[in-house]
PQR file of N, CA, C, O and H, with PARSE charges and radii, in Angstrom:
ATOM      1  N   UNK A   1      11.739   1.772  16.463 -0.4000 1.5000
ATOM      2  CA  UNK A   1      12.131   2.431  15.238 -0.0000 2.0000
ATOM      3  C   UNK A   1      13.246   3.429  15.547  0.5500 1.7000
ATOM      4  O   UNK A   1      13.261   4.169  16.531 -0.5500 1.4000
ATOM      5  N   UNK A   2      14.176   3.366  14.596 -0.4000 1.5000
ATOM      6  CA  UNK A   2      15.269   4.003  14.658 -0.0000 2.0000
ATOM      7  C   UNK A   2      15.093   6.077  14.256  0.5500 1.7000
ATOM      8  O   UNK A   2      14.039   6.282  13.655 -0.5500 1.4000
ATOM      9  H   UNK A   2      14.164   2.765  13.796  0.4000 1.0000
ATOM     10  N   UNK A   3      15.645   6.958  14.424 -0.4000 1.5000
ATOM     11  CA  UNK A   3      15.392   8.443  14.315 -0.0000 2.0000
ATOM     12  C   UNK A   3      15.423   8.407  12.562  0.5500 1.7000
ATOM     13  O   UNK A   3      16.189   7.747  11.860 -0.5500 1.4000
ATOM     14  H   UNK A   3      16.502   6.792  14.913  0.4000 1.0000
ATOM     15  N   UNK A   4      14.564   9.141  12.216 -0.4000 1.5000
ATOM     16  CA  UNK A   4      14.139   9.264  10.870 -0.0000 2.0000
ATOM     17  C   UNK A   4      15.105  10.248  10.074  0.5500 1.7000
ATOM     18  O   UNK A   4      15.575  11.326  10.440 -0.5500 1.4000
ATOM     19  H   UNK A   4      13.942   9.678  12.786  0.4000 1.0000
ATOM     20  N   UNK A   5      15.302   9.378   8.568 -0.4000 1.5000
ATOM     21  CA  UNK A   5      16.498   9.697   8.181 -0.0000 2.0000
ATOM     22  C   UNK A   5      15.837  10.654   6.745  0.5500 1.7000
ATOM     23  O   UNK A   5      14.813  10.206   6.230 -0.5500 1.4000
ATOM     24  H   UNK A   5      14.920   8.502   8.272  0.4000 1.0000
ATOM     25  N   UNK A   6      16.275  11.564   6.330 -0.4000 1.5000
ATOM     26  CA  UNK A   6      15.991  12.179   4.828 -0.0000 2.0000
ATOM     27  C   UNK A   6      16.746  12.170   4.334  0.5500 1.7000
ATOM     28  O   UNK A   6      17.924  12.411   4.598 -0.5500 1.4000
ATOM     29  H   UNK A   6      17.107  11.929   6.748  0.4000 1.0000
ATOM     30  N   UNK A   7      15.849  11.660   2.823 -0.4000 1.5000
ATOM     31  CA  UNK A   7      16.885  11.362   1.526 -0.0000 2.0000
ATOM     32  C   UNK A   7      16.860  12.861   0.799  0.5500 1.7000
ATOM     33  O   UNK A   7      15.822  13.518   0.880 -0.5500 1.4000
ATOM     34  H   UNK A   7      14.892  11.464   2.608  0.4000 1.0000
ATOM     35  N   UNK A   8      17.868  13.327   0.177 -0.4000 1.5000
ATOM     36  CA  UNK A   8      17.254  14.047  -1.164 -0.0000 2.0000
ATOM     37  C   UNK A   8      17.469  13.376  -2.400  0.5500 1.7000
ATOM     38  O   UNK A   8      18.580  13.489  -2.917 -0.5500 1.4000
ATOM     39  H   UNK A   8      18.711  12.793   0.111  0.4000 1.0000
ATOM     40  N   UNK A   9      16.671  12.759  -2.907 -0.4000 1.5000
ATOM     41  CA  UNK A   9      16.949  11.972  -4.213 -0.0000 2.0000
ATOM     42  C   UNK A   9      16.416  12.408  -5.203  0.5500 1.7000
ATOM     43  O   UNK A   9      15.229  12.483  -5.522 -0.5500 1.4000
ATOM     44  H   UNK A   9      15.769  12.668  -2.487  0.4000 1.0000
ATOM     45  N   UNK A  10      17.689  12.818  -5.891 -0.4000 1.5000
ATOM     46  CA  UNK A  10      17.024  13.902  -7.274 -0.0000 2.0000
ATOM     47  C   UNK A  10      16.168  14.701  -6.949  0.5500 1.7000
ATOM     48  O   UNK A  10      15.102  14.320  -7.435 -0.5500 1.4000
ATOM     49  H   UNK A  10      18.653  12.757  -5.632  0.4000 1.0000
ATOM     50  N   UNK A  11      15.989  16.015  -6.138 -0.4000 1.5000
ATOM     51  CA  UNK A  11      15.499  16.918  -5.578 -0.0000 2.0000
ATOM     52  C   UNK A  11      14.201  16.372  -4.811  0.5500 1.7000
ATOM     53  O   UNK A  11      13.563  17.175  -4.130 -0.5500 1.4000
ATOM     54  H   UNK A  11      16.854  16.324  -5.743  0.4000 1.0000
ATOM     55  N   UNK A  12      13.803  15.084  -4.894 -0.4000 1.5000
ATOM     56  CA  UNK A  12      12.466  14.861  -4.033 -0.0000 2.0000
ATOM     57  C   UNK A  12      12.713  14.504  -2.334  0.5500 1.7000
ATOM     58  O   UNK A  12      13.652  13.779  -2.008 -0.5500 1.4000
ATOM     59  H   UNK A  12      14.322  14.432  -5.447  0.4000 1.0000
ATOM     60  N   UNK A  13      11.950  14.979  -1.497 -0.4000 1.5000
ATOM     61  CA  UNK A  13      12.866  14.295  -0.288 -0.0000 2.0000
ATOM     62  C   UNK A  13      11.699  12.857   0.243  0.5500 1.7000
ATOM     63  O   UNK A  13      10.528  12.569  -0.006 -0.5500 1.4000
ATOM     64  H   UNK A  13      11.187  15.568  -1.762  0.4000 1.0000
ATOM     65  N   UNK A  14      12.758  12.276   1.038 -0.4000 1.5000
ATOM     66  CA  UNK A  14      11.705  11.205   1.615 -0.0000 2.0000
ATOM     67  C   UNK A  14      12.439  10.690   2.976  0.5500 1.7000
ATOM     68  O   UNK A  14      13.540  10.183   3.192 -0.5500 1.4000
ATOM     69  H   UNK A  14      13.709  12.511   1.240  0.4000 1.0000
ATOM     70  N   UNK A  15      11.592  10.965   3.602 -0.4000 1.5000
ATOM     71  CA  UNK A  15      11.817  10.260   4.917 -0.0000 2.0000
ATOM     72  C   UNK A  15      11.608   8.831   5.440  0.5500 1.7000
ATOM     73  O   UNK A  15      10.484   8.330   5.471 -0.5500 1.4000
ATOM     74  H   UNK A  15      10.698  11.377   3.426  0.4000 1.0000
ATOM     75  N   UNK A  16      12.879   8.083   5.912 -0.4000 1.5000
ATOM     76  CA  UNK A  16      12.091   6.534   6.146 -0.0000 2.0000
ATOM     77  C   UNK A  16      13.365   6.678   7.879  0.5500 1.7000
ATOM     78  O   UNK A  16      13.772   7.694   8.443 -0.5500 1.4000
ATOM     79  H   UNK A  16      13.792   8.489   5.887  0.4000 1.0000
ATOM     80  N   UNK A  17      13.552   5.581   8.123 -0.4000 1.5000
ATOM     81  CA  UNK A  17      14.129   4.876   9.227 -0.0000 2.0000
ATOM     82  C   UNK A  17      15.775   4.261   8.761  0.5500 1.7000
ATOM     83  O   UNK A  17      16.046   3.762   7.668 -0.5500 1.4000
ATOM     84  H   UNK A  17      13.222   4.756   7.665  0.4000 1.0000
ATOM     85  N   UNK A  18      16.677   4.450   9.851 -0.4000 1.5000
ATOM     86  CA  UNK A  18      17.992   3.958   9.243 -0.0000 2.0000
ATOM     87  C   UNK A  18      17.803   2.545   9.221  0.5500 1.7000
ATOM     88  O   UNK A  18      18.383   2.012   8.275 -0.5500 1.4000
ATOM     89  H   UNK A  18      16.458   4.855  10.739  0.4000 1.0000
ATOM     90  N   UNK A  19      16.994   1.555  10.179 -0.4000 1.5000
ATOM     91  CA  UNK A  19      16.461   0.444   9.738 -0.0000 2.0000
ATOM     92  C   UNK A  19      16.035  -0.032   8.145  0.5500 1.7000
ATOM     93  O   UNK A  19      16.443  -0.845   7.315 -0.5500 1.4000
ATOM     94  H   UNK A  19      16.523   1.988  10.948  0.4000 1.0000
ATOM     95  N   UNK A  20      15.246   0.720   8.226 -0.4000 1.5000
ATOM     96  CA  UNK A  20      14.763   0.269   6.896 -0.0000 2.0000
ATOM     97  C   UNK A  20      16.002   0.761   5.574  0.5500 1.7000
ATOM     98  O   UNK A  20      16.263   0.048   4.605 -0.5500 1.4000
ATOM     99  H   UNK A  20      14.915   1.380   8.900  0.4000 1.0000
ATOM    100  N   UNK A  21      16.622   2.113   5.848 -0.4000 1.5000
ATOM    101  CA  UNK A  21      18.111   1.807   4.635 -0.0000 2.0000
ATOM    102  C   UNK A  21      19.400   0.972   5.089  0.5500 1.7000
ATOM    103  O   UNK A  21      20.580   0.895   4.747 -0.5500 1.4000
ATOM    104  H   UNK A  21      16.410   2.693   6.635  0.4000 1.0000
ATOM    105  N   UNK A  22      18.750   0.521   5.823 -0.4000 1.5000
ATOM    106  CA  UNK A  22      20.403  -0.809   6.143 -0.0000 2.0000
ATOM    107  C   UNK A  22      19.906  -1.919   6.253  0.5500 1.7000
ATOM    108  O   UNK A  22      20.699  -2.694   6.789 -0.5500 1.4000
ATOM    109  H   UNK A  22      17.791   0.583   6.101  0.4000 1.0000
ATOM    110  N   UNK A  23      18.460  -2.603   5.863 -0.4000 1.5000
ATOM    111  CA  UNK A  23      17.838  -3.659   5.809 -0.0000 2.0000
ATOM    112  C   UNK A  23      18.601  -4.726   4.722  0.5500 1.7000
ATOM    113  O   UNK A  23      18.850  -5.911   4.945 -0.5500 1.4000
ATOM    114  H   UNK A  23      17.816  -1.974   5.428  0.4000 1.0000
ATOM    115  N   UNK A  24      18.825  -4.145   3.782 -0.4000 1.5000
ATOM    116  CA  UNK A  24      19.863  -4.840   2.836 -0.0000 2.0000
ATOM    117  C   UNK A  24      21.088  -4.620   2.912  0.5500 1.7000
ATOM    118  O   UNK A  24      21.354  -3.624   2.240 -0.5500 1.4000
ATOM    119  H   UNK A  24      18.622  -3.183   3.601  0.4000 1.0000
ATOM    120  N   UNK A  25      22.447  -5.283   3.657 -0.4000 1.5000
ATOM    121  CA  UNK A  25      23.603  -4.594   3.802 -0.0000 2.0000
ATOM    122  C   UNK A  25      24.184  -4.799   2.867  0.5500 1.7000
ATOM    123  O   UNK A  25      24.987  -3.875   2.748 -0.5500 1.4000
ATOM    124  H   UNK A  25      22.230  -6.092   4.203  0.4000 1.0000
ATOM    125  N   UNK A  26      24.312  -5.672   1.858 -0.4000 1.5000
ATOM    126  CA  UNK A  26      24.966  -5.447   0.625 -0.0000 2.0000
ATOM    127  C   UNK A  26      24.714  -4.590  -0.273  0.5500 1.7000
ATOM    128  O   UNK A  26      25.697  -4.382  -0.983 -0.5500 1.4000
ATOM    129  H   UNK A  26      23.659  -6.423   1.955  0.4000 1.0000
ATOM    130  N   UNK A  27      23.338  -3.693  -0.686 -0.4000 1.5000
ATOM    131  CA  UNK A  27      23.095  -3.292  -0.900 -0.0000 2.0000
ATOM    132  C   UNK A  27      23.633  -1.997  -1.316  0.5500 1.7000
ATOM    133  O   UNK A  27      24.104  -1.420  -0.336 -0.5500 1.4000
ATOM    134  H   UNK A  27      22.539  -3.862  -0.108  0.4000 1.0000
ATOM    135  N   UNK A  28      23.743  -1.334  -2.371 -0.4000 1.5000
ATOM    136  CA  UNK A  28      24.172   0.518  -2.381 -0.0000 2.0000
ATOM    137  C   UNK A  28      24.048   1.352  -0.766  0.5500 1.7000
ATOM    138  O   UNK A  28      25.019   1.872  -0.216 -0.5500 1.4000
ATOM    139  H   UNK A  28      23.361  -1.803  -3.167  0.4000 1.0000
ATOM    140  N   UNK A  29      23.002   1.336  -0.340 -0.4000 1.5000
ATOM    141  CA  UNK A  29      22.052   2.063   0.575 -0.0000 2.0000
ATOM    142  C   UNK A  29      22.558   1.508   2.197  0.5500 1.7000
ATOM    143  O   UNK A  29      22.969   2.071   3.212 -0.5500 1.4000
ATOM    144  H   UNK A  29      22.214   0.914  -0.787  0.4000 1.0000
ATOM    145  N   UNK A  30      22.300   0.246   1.834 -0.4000 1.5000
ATOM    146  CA  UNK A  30      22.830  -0.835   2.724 -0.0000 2.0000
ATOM    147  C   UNK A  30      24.573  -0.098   3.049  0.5500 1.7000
ATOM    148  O   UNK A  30      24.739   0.461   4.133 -0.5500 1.4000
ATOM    149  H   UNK A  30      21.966  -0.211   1.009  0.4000 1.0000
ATOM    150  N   UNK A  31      25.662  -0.163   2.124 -0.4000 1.5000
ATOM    151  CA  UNK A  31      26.658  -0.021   2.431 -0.0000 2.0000
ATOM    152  C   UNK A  31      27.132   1.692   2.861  0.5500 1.7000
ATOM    153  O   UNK A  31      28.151   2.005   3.477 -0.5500 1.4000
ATOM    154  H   UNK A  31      25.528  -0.618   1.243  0.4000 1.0000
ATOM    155  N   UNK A  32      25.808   2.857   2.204 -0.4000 1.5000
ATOM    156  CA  UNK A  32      26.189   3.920   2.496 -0.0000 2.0000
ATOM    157  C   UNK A  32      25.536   4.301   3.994  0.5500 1.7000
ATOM    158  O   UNK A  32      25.993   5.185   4.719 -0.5500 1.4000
ATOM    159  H   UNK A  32      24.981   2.603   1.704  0.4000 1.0000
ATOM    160  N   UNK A  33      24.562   3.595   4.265 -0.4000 1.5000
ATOM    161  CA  UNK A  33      24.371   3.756   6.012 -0.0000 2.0000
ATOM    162  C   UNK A  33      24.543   2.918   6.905  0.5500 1.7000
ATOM    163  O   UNK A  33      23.892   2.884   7.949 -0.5500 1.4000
ATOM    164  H   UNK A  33      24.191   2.877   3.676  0.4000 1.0000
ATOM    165  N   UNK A  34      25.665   1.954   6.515 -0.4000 1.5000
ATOM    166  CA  UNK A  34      26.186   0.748   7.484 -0.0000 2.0000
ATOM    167  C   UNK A  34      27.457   1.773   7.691  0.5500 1.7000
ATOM    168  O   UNK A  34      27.853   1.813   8.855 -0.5500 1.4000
ATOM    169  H   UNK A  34      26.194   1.981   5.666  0.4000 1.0000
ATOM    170  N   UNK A  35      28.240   2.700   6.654 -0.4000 1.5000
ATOM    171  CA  UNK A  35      29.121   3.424   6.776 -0.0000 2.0000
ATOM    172  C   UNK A  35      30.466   2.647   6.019  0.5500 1.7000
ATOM    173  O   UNK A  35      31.660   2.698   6.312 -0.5500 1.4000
ATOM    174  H   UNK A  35      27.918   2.668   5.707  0.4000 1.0000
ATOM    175  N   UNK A  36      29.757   1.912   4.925 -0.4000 1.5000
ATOM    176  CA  UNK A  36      30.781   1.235   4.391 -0.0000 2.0000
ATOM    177  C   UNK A  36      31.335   2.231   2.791  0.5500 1.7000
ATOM    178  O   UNK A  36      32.284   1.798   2.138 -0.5500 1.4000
ATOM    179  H   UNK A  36      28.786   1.871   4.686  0.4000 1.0000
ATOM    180  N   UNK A  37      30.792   3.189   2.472 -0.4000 1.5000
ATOM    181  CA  UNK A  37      30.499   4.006   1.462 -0.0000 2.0000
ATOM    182  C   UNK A  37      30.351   5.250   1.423  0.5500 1.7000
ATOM    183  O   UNK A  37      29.439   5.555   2.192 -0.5500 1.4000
ATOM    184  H   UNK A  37      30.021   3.540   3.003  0.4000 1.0000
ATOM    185  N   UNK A  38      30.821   6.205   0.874 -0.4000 1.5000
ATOM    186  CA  UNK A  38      30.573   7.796   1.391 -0.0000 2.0000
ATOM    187  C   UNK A  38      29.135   8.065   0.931  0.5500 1.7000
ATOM    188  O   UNK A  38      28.568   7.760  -0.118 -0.5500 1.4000
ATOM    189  H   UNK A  38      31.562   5.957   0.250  0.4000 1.0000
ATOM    190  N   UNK A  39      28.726   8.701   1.979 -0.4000 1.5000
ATOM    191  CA  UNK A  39      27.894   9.889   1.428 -0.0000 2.0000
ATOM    192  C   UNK A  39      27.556  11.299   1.359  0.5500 1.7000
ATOM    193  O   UNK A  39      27.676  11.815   2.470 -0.5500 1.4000
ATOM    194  H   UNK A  39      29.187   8.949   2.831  0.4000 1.0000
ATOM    195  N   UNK A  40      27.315  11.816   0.787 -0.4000 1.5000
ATOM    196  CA  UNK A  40      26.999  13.329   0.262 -0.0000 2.0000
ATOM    197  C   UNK A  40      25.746  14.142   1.167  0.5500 1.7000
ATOM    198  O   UNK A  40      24.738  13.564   1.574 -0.5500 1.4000
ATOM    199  H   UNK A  40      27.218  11.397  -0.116  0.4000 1.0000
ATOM    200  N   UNK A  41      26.017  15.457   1.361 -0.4000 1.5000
ATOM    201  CA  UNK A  41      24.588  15.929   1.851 -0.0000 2.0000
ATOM    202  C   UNK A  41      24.540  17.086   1.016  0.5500 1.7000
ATOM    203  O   UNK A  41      25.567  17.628   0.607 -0.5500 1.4000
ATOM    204  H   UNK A  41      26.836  15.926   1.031  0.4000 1.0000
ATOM    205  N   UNK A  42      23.040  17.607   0.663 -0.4000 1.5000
ATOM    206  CA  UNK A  42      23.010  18.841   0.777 -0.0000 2.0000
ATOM    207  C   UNK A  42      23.210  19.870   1.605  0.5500 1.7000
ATOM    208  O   UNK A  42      23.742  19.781   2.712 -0.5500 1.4000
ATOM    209  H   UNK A  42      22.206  17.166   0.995  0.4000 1.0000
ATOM    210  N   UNK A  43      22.476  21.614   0.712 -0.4000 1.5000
ATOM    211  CA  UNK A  43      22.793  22.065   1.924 -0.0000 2.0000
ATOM    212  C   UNK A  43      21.864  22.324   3.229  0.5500 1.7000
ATOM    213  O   UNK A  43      22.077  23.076   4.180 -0.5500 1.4000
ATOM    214  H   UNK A  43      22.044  21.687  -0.187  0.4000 1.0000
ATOM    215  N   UNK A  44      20.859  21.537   2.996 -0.4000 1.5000
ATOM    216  CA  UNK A  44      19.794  21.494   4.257 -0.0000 2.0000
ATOM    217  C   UNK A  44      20.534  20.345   5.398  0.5500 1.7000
ATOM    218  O   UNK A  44      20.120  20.191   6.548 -0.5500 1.4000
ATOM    219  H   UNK A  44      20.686  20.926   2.224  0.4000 1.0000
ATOM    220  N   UNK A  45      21.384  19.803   4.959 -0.4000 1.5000
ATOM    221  CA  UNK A  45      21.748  18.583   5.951 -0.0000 2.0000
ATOM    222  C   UNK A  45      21.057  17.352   5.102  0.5500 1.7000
ATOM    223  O   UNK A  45      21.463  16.280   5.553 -0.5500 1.4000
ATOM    224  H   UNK A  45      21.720  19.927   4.025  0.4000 1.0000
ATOM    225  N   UNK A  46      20.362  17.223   4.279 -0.4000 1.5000
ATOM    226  CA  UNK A  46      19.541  16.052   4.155 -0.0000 2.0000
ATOM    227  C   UNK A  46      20.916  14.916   3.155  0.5500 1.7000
ATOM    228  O   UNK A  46      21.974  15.304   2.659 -0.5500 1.4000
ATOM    229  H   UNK A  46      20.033  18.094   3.913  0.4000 1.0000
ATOM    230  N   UNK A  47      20.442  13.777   3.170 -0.4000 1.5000
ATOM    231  CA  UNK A  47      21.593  13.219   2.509 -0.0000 2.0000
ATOM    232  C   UNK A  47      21.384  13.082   1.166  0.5500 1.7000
ATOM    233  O   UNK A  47      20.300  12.532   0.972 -0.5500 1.4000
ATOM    234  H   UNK A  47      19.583  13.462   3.573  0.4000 1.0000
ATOM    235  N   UNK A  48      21.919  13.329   0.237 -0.4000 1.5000
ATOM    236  CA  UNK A  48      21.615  13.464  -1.085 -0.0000 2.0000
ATOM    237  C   UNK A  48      22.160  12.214  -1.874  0.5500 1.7000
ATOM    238  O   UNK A  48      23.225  11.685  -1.553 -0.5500 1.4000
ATOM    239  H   UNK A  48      22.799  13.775   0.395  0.4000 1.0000
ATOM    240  N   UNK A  49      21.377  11.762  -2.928 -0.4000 1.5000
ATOM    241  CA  UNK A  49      21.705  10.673  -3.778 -0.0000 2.0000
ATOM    242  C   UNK A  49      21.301  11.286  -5.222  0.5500 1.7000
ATOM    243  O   UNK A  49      20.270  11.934  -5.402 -0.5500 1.4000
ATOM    244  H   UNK A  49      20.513  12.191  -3.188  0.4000 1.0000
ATOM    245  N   UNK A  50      21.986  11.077  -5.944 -0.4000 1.5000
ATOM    246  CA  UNK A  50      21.847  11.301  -7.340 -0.0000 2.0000
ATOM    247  C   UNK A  50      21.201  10.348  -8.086  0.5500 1.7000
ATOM    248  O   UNK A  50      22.120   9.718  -8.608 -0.5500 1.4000
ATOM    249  H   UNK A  50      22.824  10.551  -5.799  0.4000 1.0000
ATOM    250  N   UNK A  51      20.048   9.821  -8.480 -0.4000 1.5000
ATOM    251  CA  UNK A  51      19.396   9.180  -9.202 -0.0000 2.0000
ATOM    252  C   UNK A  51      17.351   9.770  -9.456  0.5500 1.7000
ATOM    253  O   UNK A  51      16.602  10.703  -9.169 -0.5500 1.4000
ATOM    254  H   UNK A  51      19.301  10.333  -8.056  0.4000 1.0000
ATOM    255  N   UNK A  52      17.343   8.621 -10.067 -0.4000 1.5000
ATOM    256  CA  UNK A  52      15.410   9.279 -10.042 -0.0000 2.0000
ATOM    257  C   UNK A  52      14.966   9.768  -9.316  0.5500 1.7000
ATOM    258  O   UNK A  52      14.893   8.927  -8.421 -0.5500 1.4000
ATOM    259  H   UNK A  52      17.952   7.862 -10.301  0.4000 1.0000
ATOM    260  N   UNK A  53      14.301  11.143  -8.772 -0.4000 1.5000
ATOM    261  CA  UNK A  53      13.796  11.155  -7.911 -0.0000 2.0000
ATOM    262  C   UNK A  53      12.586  10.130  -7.151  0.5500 1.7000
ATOM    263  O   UNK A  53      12.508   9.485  -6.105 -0.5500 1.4000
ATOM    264  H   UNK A  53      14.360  11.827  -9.499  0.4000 1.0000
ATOM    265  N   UNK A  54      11.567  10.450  -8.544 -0.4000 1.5000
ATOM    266  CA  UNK A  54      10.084   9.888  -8.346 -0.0000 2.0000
ATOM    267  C   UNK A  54      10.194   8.281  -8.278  0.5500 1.7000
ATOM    268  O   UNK A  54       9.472   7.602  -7.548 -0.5500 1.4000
ATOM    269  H   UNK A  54      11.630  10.974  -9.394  0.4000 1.0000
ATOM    270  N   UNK A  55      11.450   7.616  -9.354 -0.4000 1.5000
ATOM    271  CA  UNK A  55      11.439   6.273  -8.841 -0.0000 2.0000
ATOM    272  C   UNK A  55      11.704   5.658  -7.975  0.5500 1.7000
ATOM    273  O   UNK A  55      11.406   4.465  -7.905 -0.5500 1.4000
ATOM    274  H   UNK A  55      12.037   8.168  -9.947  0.4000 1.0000
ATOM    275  N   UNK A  56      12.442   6.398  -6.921 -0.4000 1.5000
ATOM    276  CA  UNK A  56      12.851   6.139  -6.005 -0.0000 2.0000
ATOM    277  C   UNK A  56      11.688   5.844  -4.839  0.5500 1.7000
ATOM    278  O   UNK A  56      12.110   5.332  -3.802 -0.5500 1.4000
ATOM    279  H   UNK A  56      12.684   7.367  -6.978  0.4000 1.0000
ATOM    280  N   UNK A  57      10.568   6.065  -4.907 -0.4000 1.5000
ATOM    281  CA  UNK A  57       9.554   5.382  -3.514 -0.0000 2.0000
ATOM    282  C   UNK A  57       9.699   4.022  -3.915  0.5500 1.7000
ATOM    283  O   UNK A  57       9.385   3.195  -3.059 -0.5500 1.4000
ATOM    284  H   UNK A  57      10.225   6.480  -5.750  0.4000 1.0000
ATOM    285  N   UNK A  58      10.216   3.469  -5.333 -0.4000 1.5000
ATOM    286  CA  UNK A  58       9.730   1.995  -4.863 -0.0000 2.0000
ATOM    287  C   UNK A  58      10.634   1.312  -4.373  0.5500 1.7000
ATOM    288  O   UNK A  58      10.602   0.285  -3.694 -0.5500 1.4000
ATOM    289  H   UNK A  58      10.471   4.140  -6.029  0.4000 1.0000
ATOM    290  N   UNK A  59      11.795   2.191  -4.909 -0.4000 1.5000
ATOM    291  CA  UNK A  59      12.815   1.052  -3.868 -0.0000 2.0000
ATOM    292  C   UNK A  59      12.606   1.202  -2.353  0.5500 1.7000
ATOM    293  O   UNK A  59      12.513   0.247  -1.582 -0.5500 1.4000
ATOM    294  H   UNK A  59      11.821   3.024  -5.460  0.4000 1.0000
ATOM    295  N   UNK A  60      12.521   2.911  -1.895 -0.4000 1.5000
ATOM    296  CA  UNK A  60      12.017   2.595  -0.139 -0.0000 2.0000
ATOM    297  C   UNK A  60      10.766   1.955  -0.151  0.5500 1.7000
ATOM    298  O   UNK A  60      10.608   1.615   1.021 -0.5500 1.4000
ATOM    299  H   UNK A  60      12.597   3.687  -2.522  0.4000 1.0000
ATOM    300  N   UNK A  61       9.887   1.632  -0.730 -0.4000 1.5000
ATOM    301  CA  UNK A  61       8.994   1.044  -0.536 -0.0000 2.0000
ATOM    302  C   UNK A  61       9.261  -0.964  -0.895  0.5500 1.7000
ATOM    303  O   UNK A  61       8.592  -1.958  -0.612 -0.5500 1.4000
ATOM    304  H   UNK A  61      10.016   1.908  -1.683  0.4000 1.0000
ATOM    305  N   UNK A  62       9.892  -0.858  -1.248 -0.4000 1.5000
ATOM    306  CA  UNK A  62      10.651  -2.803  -1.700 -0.0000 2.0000
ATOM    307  C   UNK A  62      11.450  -2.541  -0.271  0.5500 1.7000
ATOM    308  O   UNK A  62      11.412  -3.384   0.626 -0.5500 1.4000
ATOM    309  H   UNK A  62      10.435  -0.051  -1.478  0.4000 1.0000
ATOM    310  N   UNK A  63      12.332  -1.033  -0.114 -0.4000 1.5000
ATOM    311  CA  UNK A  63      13.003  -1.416   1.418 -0.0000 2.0000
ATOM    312  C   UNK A  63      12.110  -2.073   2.825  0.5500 1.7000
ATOM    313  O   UNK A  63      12.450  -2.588   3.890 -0.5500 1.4000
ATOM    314  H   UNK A  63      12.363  -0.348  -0.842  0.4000 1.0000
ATOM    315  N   UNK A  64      10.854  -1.750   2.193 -0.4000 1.5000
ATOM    316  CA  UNK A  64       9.953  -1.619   3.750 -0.0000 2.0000
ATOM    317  C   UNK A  64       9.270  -2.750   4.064  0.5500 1.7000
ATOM    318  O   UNK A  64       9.121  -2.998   5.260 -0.5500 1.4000
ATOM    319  H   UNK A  64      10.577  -1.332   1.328  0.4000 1.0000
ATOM    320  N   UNK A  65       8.751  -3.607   3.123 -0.4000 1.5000
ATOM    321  CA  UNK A  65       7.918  -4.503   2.972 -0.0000 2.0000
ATOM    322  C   UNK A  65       8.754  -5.894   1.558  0.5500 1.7000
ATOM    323  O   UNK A  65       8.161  -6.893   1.151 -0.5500 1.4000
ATOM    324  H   UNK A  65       8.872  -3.405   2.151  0.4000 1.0000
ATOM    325  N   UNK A  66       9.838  -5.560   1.242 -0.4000 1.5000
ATOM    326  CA  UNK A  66      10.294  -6.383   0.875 -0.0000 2.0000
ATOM    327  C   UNK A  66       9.758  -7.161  -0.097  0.5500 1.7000
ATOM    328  O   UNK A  66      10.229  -8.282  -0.286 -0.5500 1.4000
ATOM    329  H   UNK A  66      10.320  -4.748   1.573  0.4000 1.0000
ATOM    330  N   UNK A  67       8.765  -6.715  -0.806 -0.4000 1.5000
ATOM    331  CA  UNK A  67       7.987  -7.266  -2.001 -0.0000 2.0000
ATOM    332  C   UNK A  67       7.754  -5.904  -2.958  0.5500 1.7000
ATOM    333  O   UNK A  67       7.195  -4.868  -2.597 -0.5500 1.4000
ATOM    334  H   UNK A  67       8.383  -5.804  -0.652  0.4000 1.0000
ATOM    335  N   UNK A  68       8.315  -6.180  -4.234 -0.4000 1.5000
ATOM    336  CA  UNK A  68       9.117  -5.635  -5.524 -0.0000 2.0000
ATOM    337  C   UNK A  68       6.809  -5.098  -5.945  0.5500 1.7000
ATOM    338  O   UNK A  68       6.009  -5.960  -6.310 -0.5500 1.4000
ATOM    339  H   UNK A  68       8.769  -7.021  -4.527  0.4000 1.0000
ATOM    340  N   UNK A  69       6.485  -3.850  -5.760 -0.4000 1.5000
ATOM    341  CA  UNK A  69       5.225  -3.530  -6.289 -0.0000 2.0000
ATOM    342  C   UNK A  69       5.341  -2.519  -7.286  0.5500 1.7000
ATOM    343  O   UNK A  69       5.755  -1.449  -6.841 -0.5500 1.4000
ATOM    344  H   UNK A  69       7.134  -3.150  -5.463  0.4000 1.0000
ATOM    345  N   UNK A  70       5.078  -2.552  -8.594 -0.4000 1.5000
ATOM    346  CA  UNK A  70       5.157  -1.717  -9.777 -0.0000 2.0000
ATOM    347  C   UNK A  70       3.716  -1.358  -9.920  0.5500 1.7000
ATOM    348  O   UNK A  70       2.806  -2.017  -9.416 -0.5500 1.4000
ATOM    349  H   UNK A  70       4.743  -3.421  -8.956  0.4000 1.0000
ATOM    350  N   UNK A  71       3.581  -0.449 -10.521 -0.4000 1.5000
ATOM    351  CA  UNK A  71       2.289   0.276 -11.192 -0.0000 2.0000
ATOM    352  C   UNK A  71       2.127  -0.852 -12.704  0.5500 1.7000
ATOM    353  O   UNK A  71       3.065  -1.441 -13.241 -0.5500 1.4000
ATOM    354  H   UNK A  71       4.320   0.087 -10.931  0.4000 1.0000
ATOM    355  N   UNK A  72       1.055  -0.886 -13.013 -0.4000 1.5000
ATOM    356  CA  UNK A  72       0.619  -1.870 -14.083 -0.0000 2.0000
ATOM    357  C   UNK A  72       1.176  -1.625 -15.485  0.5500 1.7000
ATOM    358  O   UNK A  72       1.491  -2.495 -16.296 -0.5500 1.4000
ATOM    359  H   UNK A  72       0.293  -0.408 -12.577  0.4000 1.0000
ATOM    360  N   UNK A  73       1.246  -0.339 -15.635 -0.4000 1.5000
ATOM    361  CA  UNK A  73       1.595   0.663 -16.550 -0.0000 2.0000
ATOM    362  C   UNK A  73       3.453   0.665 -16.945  0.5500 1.7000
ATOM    363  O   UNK A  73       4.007   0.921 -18.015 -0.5500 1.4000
ATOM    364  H   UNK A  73       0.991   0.368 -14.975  0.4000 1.0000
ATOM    365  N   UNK A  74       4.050   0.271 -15.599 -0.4000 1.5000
ATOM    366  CA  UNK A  74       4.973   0.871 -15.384 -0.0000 2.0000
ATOM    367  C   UNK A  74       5.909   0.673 -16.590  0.5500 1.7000
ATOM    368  O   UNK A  74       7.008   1.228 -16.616 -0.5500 1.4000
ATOM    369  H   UNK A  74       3.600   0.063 -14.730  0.4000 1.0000
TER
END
């Protein structure tokens, strides 16, 4: 496993692996940590993305295991 990377996405943070955000290289995520795309940090250092915070586990979580899991409700 690769050194663990933090997101700030929409003020929530989350920690995963640069593996797992460059698993899709076409991808948004894919192209901003292949280094094909700028990205932004706050001012903790963490890398910041502007979108949902809270929706955002499922995409690292679709990053990790690669099967799309919604809440029933959702």
């Amino acid at each position: 496993m690769t050194d663990p990377v933090t997101l700030n996405v929409g003020g929530h943070l989350y920690t995963t692996s640069l593996t797992t955000l460059t698993r899709y290289p076409d991808s948004m995520l894919g192209a901003m940590f292949g280094g094909d795309f700028p990205t932004a940090r706050d001012p903790q250092g963490n890398y910041f993305i502007d979108r949902d915070g809270p929706l955002f586990r499922y995409v690292l979580n679709f990053l990790r295991t690669s099967e799309l899991t919604l809440p029933l409700d959702f």
